[in-house]
N, C-alpha and C positions, 0 to 999 in steps of 0.2 A: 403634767407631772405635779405632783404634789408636792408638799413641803420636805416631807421626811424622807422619800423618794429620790428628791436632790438631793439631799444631806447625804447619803447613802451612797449617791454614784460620785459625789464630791470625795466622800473617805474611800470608797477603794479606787479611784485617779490617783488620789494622793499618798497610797498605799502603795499602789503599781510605781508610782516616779521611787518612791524611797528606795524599793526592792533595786529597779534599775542602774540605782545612783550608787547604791552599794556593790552589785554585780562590778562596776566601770571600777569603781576604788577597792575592789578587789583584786582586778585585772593587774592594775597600777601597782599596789603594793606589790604582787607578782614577780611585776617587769622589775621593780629597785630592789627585789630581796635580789635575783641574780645579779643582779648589779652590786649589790653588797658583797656574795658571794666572789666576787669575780677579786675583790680587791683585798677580800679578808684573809690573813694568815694563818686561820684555826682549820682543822681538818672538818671535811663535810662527808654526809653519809653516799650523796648520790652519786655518780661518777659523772664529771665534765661531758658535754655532748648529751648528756639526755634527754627528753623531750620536753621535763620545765624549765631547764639553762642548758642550752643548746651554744656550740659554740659559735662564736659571732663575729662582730666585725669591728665592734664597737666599744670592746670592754673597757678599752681604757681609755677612750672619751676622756671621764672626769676624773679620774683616779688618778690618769700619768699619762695627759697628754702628750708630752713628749716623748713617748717610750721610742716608738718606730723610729724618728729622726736621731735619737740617741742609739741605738740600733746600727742604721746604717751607718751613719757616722765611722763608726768601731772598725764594722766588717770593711767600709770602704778604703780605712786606713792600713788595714791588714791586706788587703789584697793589694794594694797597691806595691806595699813593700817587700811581698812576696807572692805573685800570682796563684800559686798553688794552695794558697791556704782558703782558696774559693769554692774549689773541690774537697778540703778536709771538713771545713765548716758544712757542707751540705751532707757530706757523709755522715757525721756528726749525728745528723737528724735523721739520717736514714736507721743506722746503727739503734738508736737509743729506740723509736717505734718498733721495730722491731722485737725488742724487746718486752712484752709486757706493757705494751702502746707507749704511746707519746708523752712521757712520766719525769724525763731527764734522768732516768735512772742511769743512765750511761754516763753518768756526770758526779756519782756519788764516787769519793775512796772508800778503799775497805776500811772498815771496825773491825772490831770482838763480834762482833752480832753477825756480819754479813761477807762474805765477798764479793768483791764489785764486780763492773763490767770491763775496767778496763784492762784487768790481766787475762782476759779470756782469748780465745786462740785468734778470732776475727780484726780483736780489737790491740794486741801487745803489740809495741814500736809500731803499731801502725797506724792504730787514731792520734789526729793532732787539733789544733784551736784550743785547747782547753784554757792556756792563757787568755784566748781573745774573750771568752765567754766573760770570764772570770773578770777581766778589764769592765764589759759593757754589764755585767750585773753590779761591780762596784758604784758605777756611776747611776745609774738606775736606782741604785736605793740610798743615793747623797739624794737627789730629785724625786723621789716619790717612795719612802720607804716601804719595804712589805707590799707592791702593790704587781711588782709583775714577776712571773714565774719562770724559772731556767728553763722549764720547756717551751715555753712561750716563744724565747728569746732562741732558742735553738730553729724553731720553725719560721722564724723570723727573718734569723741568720741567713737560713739555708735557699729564702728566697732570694734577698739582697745578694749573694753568694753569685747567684746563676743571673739575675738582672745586671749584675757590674762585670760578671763575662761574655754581656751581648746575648742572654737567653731573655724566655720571655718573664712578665710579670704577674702575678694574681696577689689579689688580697686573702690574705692570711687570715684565716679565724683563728681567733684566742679564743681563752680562759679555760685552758689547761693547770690542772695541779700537779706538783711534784711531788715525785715518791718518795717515801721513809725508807724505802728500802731498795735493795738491786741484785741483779742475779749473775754468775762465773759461770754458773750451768744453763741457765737460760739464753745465752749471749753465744755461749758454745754449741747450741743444741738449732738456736731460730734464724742466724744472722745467716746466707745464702754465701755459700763457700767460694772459692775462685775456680776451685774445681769441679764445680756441680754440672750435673747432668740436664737437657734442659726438663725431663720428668721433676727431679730434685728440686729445680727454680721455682716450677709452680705449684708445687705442694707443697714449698717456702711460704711464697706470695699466697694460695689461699688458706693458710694456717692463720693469715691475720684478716682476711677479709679482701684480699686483691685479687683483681683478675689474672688469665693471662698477659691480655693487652695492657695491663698495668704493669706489669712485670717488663714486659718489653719496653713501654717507654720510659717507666723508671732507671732501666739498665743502659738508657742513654744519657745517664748522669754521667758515665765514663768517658765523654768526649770531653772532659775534664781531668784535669789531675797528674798524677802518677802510680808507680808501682814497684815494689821489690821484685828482685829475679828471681827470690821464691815463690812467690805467690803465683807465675804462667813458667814453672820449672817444665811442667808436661808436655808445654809447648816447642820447647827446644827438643824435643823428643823425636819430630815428625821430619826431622829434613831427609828422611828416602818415602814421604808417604806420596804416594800418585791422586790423592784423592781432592774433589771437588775442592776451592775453595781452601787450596792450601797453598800459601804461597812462600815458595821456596826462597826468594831472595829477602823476604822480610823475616822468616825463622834464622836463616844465617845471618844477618845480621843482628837479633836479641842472641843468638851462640855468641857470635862475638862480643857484644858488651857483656853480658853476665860470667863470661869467662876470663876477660881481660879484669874487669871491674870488680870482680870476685875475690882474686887473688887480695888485691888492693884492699879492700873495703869489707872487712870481715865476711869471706863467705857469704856472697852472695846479697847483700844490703844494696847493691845499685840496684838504683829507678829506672825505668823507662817512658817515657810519657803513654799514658794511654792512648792517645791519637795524636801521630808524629806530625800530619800536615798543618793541625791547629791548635796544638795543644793549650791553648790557654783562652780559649773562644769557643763557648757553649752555640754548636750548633747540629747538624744530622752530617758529619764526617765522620763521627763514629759509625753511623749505620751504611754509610760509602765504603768504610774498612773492614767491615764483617764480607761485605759482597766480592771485596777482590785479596780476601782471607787476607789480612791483617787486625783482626783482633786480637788484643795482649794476652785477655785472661783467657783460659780455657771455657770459663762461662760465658764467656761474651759469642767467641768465635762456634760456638756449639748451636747459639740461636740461629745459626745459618746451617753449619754441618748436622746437624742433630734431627732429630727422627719423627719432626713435627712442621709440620708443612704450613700451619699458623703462625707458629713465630718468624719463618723465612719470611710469609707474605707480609708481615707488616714490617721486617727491617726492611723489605724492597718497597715498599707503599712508604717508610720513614724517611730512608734513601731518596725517592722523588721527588719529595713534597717536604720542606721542611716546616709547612707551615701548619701539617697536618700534625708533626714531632711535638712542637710548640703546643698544641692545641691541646694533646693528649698526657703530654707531660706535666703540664699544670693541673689538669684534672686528678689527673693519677697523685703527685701531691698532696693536690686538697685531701682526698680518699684515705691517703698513706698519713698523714697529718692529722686526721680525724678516728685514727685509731685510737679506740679510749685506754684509760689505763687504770689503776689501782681506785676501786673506788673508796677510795681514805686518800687523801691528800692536804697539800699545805704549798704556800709559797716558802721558799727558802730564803736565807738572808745572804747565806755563800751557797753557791751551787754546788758544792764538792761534800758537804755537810749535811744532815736532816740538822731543822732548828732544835 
């Protein structure tokens, strides 16, 4: 090889590494723009979850290390002092996705400009936590201001919720933005009524992106919580029905509290626990009490009575196995948690507010 020869294959090696070297510090700048993204307060064009900032595991790493611990902290102390606020905090999350994806818009009051979500039909006297939010976002931006998002902190919530009532755990992907805005009619139109049919549930459930089978193990949230006696009034309706999967001594006895408790308690405002044997212990006793008809809501007890022989088999497959419930419930989560939302967003400073 000659002189100039080498020279030659020396400049394009040395051409090839540069191109490389910039390819790699391209990649890099990349990975820390989302990573800026993730912490920045300014609204961005692309919607959270898309293929260049994907949601993660890891957003707040360096931004607000402590967010998670500060987090549970909150929810642990709320559930503690009121068990039931384990099942509102999750509903919380369920509610607000719902909506126009996982946005916190279910967390805005109303303006001049907008009506919110929480006087809509789903959501009056009947979502609660809003204090607790409100609590673990104050402290979250003394320790790391502007860096985590009310949605975030909702999906967060709504795991520690279900982990501190003996259900299972997963890691939560962040970097969710918060919406400027929120919908009365949205909220009244998407959210999955008590009295829905199970056709109605999963043309709910795939209006956002969920399966059947999502739908079913998400609706085993309800082995949690409580309930008005407006909300399974239909129910009391069946004490002469002969049909499958009706059970007579647990319908007279919601006649009786909502009738005693009624008089008392404005019309109708007494709760029942969703699942009387364990009410306050996330496990597949819900899906135990659809099979020997005690389901509260009309939508619940429908996944069994109802006209789909899919949903039967997996409350009876949830019923056996609860570790099949667990499995499926966390995924279905993730899924439901990964619904995107307004692509304009911004981190809030109070979550009841746009900044």
């Amino acid at each position: 090889m000659n002189l100039e020869a080498y020279k030659l294959d020396t400049q394009t090696l040395f051409l090839q590494l540069r191109m490389a070297n910039l390819l790699v510090l391209c990649i890099v700048i990349l990975k820390l723009a989302c990573s800026v993204l993730a912490a920045s307060t300014t609204s961005f064009k692309q919607g959270y979850g898309d293929s260049e900032c994907p949601l993660g595991n890891d957003v707040y790493q360096n931004s607000c290390p402590e967010a998670e611990s500060i987090i549970f902290s909150w929810v642990e102390k709320a559930v503690f002092q009121d068990p039931r606020m384990a099942a509102s905090l999750l509903r919380l999350h369920f509610h607000d996705c719902f909506v126009n994806g996982c946005d916190a818009s279910v967390l805005l009051d109303d303006t001049e400009l907008f009506l919110g979500e929480k006087t809509a039909g789903p959501n009056l006297n009947s979502l609660r936590g809003f204090e607790v939010i409100d609590a673990i976002k104050s402290e979250l931006e003394l320790v790391c201001p502007e860096a985590v998002s009310c949605a975030d902190i909702l999906a967060i919530a709504a795991r520690d919720s279900v982990v501190l009532s003996g259900g299972p755990s997963w890691e939560v992907q962040t970097g969710r933005r918060d919406s400027l805005s929120a919908s009365k009619q949205a909220a009244n139109n998407n959210i999955p009524g008590p009295n829905s049919t199970v056709d109605v549930l999963i043309a709910n459930f795939q209006n956002v992106g969920l399966s059947l089978r999502d739908m079913v193990a998400l609706s085993g949230g309800h082995t949690i919580g409580k309930a008005r006696c407006t909300t399974f009034s239909s129910r009391l309706q069946g004490s002469s029905s002969k049909s499958a999967h009706v059970n007579l001594d647990f319908i007279s006895s919601l006649q009786q509290l909502c009738s005693s408790g009624g008089r008392s308690t404005n019309n109708g405002n007494t709760v029942a626990h969703m699942d009387l044997v364990t009410p306050a212990t996330f496990d597949n006793q819900y899906y135990i009490n659809l099979l020997s008809g005690e389901g509260l809501l009309p939508s619940d007890q429908v996944l069994v009575n109802g006209n789909n022989d899919q949903t039967r088999q997996l409350v009876q497959t949830y019923a056996e196995d609860p570790y099949a419930f667990f499995e499926d419930f966390k995924n279905s989560m993730l899924r439901m948690g990964s619904i995107p939302g307004s692509p304009h967003g911004q981190i809030r400073r109070n979550c009841r507010t746009v900044n």
